[in-house]
C-alpha positions as CSV (number, residue, x, y, z in Angstrom):
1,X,0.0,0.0,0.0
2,X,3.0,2.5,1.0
3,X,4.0,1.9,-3.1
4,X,0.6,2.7,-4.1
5,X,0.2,6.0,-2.1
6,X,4.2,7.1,-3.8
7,X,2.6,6.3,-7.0
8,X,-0.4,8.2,-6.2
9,X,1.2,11.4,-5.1
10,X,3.6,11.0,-8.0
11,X,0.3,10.9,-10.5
12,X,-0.7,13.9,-8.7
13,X,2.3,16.2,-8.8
14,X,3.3,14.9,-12.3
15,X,-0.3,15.8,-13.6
16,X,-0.1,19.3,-11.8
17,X,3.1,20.1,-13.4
18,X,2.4,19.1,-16.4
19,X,-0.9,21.2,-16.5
20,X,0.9,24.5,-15.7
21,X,3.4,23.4,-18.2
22,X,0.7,23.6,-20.7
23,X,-0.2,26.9,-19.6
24,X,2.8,28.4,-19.4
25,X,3.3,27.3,-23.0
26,X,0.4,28.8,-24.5
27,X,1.5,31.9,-23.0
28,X,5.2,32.2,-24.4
29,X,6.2,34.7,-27.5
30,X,8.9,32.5,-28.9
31,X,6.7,29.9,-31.5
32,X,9.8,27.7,-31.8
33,X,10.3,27.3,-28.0
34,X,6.3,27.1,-27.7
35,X,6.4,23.9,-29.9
36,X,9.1,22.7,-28.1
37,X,7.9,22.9,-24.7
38,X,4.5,21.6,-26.3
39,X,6.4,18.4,-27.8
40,X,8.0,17.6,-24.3
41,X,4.4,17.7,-23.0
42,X,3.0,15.3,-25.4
43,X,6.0,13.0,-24.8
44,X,5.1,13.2,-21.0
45,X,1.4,12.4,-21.7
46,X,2.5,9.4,-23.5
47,X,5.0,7.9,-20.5
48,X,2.1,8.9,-18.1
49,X,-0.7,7.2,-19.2
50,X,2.2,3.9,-19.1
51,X,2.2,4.5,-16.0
52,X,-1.3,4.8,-15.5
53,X,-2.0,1.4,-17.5
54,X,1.2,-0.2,-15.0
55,X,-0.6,0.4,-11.8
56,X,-4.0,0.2,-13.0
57,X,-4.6,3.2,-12.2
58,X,-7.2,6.3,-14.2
59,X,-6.5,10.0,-13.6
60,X,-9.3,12.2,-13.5
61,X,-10.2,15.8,-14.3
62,X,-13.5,17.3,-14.3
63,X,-13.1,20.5,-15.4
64,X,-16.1,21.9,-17.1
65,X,-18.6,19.4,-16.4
66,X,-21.2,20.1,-14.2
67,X,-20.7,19.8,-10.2
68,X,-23.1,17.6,-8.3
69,X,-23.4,15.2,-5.1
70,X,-21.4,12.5,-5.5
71,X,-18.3,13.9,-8.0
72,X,-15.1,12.4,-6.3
73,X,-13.8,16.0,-5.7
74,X,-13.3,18.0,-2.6
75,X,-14.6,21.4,-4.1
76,X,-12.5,24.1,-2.3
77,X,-15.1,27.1,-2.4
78,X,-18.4,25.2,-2.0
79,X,-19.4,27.9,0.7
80,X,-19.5,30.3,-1.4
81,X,-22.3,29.4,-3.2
82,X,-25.8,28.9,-2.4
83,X,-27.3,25.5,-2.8
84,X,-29.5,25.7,-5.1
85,X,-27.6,27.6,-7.8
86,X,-25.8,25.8,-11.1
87,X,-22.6,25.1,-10.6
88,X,-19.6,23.9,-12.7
89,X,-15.8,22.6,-12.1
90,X,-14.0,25.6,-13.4
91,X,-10.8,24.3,-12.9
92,X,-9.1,21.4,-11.0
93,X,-6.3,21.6,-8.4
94,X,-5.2,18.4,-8.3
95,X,-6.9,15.6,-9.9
96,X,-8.7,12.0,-9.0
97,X,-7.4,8.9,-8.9
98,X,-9.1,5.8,-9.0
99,X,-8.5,2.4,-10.1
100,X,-9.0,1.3,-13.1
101,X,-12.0,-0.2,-14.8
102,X,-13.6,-0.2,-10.7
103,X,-15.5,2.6,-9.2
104,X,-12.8,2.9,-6.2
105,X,-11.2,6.2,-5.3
106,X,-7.6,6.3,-4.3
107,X,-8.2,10.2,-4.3
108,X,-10.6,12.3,-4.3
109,X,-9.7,15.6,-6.6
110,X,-9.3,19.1,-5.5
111,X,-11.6,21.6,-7.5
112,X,-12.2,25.3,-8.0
113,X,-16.6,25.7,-8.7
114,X,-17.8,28.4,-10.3
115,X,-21.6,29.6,-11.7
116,X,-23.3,28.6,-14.8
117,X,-23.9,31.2,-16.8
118,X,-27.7,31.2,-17.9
């Protein structure tokens, strides 16, 4: 289990990485370094999802899709909404991790909510 829970946080910190890499990429001036720090991304995608497959293991992120009961996220700024408004996963912190092909979470995402617009 103590192998499982490295692997886990190493998903996690490895996806959050990578995600601000992405951003930070769409953000630079230079086209030629853009597509190469855009390459190294998709070559990291591709060894992370081996890894993924190797421990049977899914990573999750629910961004944009609709928030409800029961999403296997911890939602970070739930209070400051009203219950009965329309909410959305604006963007996730970190994501969820669950075992592949089975329903169980090994962790439960963190999330940012904000409204729908009507």
């Amino acid at each position: 289990m103590e192998k499982l829970n490295a692997v886990v946080e190493l998903l996690t910190e490895s996806w959050r990485l990578n995600q601000f890499t992405r951003k930070l990429a769409a953000r630079l001036a230079d086209e030629k370094f853009q597509k190469k720090a855009l390459n190294q991304v998709a070559r990291f995608d591709k060894h992370f999802l081996t890894v993924e497959k190797e421990f049977g293991l899914e990573v999750l992120d629910f961004t944009g899709a609709a928030f409800e009961e029961g999403l296997p996220i911890t939602p970070i700024n739930l209070s400051d909404f009203a219950a009965e408004e329309n909410l959305f996963v604006e963007a996730m912190l970190e994501p969820t991790i669950k075992i592949s092909g089975e329903a169980s979470i090994i962790k439960r995402g963190a999330a940012i909510l904000g409204r729908k617009v009507k």
